[in-house]
C-alpha positions as CSV (number, residue, x, y, z in Angstrom):
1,X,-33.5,-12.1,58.4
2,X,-31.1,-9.6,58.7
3,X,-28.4,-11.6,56.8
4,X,-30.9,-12.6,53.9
5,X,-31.5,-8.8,53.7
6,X,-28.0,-7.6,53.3
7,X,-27.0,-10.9,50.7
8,X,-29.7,-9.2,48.6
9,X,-28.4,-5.5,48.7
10,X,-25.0,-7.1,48.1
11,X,-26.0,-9.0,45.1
12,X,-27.9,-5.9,44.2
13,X,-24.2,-3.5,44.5
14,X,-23.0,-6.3,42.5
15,X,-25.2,-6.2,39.7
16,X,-25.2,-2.5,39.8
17,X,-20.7,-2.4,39.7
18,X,-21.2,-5.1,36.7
19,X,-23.4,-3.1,34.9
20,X,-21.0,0.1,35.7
21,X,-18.1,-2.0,34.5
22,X,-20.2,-2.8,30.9
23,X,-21.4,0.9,30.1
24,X,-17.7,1.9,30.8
25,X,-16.1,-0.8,28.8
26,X,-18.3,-0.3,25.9
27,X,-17.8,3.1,26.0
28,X,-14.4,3.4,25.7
29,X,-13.2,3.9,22.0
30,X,-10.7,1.7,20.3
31,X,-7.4,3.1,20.4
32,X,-4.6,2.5,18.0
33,X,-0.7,2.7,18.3
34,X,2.2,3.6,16.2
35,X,5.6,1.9,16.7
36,X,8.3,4.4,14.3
37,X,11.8,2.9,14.3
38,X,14.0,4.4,12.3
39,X,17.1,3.9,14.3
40,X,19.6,3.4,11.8
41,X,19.1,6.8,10.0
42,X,18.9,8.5,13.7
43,X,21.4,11.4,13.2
44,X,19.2,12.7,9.8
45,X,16.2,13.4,12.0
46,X,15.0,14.6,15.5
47,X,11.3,15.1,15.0
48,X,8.5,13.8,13.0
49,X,5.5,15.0,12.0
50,X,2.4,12.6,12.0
51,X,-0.8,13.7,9.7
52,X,-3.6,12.1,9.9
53,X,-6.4,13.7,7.7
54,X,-10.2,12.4,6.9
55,X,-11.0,11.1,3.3
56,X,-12.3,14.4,1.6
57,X,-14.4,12.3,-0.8
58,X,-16.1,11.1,2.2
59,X,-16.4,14.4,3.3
60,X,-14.4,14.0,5.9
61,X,-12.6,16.8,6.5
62,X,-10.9,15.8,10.2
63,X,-7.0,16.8,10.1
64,X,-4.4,15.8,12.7
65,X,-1.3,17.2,12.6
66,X,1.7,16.3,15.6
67,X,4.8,16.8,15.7
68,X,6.8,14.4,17.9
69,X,10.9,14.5,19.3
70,X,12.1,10.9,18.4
71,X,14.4,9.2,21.0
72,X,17.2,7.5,19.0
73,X,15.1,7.6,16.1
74,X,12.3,6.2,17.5
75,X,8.9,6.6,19.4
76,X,5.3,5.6,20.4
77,X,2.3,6.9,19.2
78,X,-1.5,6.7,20.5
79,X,-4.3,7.9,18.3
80,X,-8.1,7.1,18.3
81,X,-10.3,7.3,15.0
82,X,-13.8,6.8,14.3
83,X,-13.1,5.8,10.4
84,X,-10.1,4.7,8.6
85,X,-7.7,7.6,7.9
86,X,-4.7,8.6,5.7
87,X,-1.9,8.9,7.4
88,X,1.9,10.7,6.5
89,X,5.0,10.9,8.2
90,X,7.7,13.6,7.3
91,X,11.4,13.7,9.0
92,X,12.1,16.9,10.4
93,X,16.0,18.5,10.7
94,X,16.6,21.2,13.1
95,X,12.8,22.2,12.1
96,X,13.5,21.8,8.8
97,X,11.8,19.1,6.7
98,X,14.0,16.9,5.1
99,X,11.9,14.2,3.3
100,X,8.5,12.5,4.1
101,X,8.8,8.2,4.4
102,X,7.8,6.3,1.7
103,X,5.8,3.5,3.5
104,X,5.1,-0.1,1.6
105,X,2.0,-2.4,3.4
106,X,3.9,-5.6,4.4
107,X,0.8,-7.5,3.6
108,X,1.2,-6.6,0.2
109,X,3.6,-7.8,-2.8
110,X,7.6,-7.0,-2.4
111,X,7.5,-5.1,-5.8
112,X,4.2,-3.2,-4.5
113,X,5.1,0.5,-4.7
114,X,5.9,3.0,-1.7
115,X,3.1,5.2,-0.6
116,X,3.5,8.8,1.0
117,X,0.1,8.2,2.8
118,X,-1.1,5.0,4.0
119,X,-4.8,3.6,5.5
120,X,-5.0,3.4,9.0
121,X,-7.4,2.0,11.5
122,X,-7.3,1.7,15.7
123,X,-4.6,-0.7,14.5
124,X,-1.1,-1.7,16.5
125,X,1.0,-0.3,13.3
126,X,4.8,-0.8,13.4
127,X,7.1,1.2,11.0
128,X,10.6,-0.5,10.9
129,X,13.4,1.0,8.5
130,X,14.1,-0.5,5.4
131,X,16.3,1.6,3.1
132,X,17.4,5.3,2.3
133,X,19.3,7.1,0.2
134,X,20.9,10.8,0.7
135,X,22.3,12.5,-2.2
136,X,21.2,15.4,-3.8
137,X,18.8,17.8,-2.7
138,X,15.4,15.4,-2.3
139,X,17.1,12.8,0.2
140,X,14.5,9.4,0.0
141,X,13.6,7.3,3.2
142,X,11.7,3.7,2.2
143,X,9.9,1.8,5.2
144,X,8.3,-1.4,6.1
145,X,4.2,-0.8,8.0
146,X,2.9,-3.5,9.6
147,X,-0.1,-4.2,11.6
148,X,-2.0,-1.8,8.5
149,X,-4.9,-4.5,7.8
150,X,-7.4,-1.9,6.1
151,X,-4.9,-0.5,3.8
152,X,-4.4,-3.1,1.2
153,X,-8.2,-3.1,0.4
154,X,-8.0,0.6,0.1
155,X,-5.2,0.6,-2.2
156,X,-6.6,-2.0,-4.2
157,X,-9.9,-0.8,-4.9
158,X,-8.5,3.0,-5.4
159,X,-10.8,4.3,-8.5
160,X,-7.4,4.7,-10.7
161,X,-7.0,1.2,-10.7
162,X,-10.2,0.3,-12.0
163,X,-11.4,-2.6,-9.8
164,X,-14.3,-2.9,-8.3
165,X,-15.5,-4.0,-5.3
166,X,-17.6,-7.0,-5.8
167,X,-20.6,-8.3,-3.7
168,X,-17.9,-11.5,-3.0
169,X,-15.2,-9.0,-1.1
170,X,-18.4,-6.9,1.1
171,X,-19.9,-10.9,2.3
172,X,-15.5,-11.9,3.2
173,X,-14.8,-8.5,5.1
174,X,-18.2,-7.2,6.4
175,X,-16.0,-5.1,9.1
176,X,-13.7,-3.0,6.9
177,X,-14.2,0.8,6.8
178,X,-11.8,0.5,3.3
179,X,-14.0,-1.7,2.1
180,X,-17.3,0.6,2.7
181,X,-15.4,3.9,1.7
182,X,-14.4,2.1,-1.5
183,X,-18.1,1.1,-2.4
184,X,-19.0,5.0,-2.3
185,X,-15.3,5.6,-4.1
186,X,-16.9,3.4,-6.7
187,X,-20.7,4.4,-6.6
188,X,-21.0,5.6,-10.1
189,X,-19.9,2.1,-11.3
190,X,-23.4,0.7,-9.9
191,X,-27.1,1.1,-9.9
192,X,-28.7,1.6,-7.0
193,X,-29.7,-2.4,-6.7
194,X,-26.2,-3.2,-7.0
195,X,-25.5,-0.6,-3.7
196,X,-28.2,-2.2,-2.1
197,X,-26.9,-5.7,-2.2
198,X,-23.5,-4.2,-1.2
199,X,-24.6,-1.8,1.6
200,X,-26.6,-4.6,3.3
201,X,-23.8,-7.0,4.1
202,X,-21.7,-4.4,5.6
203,X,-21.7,-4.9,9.6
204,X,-24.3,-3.4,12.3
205,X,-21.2,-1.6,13.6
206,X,-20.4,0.4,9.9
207,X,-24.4,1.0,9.1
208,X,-23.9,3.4,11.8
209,X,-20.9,5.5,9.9
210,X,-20.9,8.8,8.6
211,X,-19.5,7.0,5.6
212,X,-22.5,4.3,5.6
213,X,-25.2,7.1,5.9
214,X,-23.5,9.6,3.3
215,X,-23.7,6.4,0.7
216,X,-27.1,5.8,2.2
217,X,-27.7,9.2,0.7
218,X,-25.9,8.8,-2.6
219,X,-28.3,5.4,-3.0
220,X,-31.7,7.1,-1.6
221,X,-30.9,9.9,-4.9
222,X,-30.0,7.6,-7.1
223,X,-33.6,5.4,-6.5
224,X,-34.8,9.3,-7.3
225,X,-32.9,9.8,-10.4
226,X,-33.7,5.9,-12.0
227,X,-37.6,6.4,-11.3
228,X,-38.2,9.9,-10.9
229,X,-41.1,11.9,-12.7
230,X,-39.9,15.5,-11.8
231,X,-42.1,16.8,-14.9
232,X,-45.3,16.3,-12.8
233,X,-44.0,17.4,-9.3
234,X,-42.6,21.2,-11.5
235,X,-44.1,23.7,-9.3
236,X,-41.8,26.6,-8.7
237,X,-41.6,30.3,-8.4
238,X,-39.7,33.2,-9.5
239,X,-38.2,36.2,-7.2
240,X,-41.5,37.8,-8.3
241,X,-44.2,34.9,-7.1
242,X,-44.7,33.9,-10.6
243,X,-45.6,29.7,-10.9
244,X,-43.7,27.9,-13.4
245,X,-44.6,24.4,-14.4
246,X,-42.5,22.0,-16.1
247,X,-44.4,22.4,-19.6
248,X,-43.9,26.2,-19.1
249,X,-40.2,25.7,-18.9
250,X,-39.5,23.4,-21.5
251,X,-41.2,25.5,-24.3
252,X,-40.4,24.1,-27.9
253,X,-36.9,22.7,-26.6
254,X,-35.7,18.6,-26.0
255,X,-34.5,19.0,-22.5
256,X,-34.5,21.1,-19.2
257,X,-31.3,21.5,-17.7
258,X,-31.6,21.9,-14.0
259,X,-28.8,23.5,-12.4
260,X,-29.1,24.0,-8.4
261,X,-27.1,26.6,-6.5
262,X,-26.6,29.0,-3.6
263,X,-25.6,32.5,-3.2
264,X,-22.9,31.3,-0.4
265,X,-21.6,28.3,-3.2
266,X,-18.6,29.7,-4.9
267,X,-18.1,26.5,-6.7
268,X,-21.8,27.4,-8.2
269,X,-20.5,30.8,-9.1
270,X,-17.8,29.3,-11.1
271,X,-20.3,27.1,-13.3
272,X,-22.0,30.0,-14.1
273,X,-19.7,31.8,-16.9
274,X,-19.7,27.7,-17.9
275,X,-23.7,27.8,-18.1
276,X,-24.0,30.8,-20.7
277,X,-21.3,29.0,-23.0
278,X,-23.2,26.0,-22.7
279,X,-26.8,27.4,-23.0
280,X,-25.2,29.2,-26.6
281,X,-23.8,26.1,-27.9
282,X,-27.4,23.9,-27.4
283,X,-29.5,26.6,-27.0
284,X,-31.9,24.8,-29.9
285,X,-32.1,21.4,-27.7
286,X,-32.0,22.9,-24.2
287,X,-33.7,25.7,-21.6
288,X,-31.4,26.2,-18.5
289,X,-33.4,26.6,-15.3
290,X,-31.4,28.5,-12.2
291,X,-32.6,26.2,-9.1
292,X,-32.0,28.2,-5.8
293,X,-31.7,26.8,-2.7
294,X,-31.4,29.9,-1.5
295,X,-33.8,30.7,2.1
296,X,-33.2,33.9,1.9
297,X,-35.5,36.2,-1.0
298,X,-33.6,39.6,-0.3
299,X,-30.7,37.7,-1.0
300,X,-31.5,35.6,-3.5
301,X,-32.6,38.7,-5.7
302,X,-29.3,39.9,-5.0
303,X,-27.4,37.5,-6.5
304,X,-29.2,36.9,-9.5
305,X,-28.5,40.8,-10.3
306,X,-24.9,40.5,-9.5
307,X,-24.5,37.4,-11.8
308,X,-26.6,38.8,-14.3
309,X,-28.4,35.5,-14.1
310,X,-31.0,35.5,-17.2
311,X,-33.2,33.2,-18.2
312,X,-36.1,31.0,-15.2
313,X,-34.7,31.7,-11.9
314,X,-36.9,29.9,-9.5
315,X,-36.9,28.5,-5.9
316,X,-39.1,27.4,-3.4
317,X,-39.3,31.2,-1.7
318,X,-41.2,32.3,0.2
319,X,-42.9,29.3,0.5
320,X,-41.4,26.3,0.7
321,X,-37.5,27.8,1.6
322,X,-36.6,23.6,1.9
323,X,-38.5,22.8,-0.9
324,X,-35.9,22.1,-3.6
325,X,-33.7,20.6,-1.3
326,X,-36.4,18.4,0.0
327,X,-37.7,17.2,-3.6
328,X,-34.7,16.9,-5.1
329,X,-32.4,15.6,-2.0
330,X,-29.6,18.1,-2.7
331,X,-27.0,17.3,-0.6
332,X,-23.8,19.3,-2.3
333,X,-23.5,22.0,-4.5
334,X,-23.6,22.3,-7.0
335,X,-25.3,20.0,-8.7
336,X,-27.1,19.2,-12.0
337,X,-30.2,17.4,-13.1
338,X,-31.0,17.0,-16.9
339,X,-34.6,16.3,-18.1
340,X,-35.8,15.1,-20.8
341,X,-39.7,16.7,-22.5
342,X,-41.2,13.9,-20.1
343,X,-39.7,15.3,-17.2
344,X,-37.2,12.2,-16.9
345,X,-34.1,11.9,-16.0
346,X,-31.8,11.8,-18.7
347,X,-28.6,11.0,-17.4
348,X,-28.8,8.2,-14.5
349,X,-26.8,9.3,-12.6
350,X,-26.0,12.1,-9.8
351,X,-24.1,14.8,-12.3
352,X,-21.7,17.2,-10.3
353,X,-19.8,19.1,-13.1
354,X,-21.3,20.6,-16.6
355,X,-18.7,18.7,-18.3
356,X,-20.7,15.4,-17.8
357,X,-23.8,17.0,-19.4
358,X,-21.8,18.4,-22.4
359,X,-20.4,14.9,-22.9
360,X,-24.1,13.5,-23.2
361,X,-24.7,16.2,-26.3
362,X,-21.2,15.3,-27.6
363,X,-21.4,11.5,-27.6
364,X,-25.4,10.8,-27.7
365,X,-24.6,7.2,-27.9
366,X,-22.5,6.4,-25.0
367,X,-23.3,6.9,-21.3
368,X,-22.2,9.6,-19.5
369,X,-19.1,9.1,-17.2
């Protein structure tokens, strides 16, 4: 009996040191490494710096920044990301920078161009020498990256290129952060069915990004904007208490332009000298409505004397202090929404910049880029 009982409490420590073993394992991030050899251009350097920096689309905003003594022109780099980065390398001289390396994706074609920042991933990456030149002032150093899978797709699908992603490249590489980051690069080229069928392919692993839940987002608005009625849910109130409905702002005119703000958004502040040019060159089609999102009343009243903010100024205060941002999902500032006398959405799409809404009264006829 004695034997049966300690076989069970050692199958039980065994269970319990296999289950140990799996939390750890799993828990452990990927790492990546960097392999630099620039040996035969040794003498020109004796430290490089290594950037790696978030995606500031993405709103990623993550920098890294080391600066490493090379052996002989060479060293070893480990470096752990949750997301594809962009990452730059620039030789140093006696602390002095000299140039930064021009990097070409060996996956890619021979005549594809050098890049000063490339896409990495927890990827082994290995930087080998290919050519340099020294004359003049602005010496230039060319190498070869391998090991850089994601890059290529991030390249390819960069918005200055005009391709898209299609629903064929999301089903072939389910697991590539380029290819999710490129999808919300792209998001204004699709409806929010064609995101859907995109966003759904992308693996388990990615749904659980900060990249796949800020598209999620994006989508989620865009279903908003594409069957929204916002003239119905028009309830708001001015820094006095006073209700406006939707009919009450429109008046006689075509369209409401919403604009939303906040007194801590300087961006918002910038659009504003934009906003009284704009509201004097369609003041016949258009009433401008100043959408705070603002919890604050004191300081809300504040701001719209310091401005010299005329015309409706309303908010959810003291209310509903989440209100606007709630109804309308505002997510970044600032942001516009304009509305036609039904209270639609006139412009599909989520509109960041007065410039796209002027281009809608410019070019009636063509869709707003």
């Amino acid at each position: 009996m004695h034997f049966v009982f300690l076989l069970k409490k050692m199958n039980q420590l065994f269970k319990f040191v296999m289950l140990l073993f799996c939390l750890t394992s799993f828990g452990k991030e990927k790492e990546g490494k960097i392999t630099f050899d620039l040996s035969p251009i040794k003498n020109q350097f004796d430290r490089v710096v290594i950037t790696i920096r978030g995606i500031e689309e993405l709103g990623d905003t993550l920098k890294i920044v080391d600066t490493l003594k090379v052996v002989e022109g060479k060293f070893v780099y480990h470096f752990s990301v949750s997301e594809t980065k962009l990452a730059s390398f620039d030789l140093l001289k006696n602390n002095e920078e000299v140039t930064t390396v021009g990097l070409r994706d060996a996956t890619m074609s021979e005549v594809s161009p050098f890049w000063s920042e490339i896409c990495i991933g927890n990827e082994d990456i290995k930087i080998s020498y290919l050519y340099s030149e020294w004359r003049g002032s602005s010496p230039s150093v060319e190498a070869l990256a391998e090991g850089i899978k994601e890059n290529k797709w991030y390249q390819k699908f960069d918005t200055t290129f005009g391709t898209a992603v299609t629903l064929e490249f999301v089903k072939n590489y389910p697991n590539s952060f380029a290819i999710l980051q490129s999808v919300y690069n792209q998001r204004g080229l699709f409806s929010s069915t064609e995101l859907s069928d995109r966003m759904v392919l992308f693996a388990e692993e990615l749904k659980q990004s900060a990249t796949y839940n800020k598209l999620q987002k994006y989508r989620d608005k865009k279903i908003l904007i594409e069957q929204g009625d916002f003239g119905k849910t028009f309830h708001w109130v001015d820094s006095n208490d006073n209700t406006y409905d939707f009919k009450a702002v429109l008046g006689s005119k075509k369209y409401v332009l919403l604009f939303f703000w906040s007194s801590d958004c300087q961006p918002c502040k910038n659009e504003l000298n934009k906003l009284k040019k704009f509201q004097e060159q369609y003041s016949e089609q258009v009433n401008i409505v100043n959408m705070s999102t603002n919890t604050d009343l004191e300081q809300w009243k504040k701001t719209i004397a310091e401005e010299k903010m005329t015309g409706f100024n309303l908010s959810g205060i003291p209310n509903s202090k989440e209100g606007v941002k709630e109804v309308y999902r505002i997510d970044t500032l600032p942001e516009f929404l304009l509305l036609d006398s039904q209270g639609n959405s006139s412009i599909k799409e989520v509109v960041t910049e007065l410039e796209e809404v002027d281009y809608f009264f410019k070019y009636p006829q063509k869709p707003a880029k």
